[in-house]
C-alpha positions, 0 to 999 in steps of 0.5 A: 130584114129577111124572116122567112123562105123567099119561095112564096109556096115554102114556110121556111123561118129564117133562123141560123145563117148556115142553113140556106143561101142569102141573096144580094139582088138589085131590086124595085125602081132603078129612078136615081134617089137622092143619096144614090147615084144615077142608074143604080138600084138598091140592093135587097137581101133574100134568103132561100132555105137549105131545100129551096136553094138546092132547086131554086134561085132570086133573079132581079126582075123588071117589077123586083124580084122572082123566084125561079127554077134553077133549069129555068136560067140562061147563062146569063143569069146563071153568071150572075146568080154564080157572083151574086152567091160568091159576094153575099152567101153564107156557105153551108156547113158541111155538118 
């Protein structure tokens, strides 16, 4: 369950689904479980804040997960976090 800023520096508590951005990202051991099928990993949720998500994005990394600076992408990931955002974020209200 997501309760909390995935930026380990912010504080942020998760409360409305408008403020921020959930991410989808396949994360821990990519080892076949028994209900899976071989090669894929579970998907996990996390939630940058509304200040975080302006500046920052989750990336799938060999051990799980990192956060990282936007600028720090390749295009790669940038495709990736562009569809990882268009199944699984909420959009943010224009309020």
């Amino acid at each position: 369950m997501v309760s909390k800023c995935a930026n380990p520096s912010c504080s942020a508590i998760f409360r409305y689904f408008r403020e921020g951005t959930i991410f989808h990202v396949a994360a821990g051991s990519t080892r076949p479980e028994k209900d899976s099928l071989p090669g894929t990993s579970a998907l996990e949720r996390f939630w940058l804040c509304g200040e975080c998500s302006t500046t920052m994005t989750v990336i799938s990394h060999a051990p799980g997960v990192r956060v990282v600076p936007l600028q720090d992408l390749s295009e790669k990931q940038r495709r990736q976090r562009n569809r990882s955002i268009a199944i699984g974020a909420v959009p943010k209200s224009s309020s």
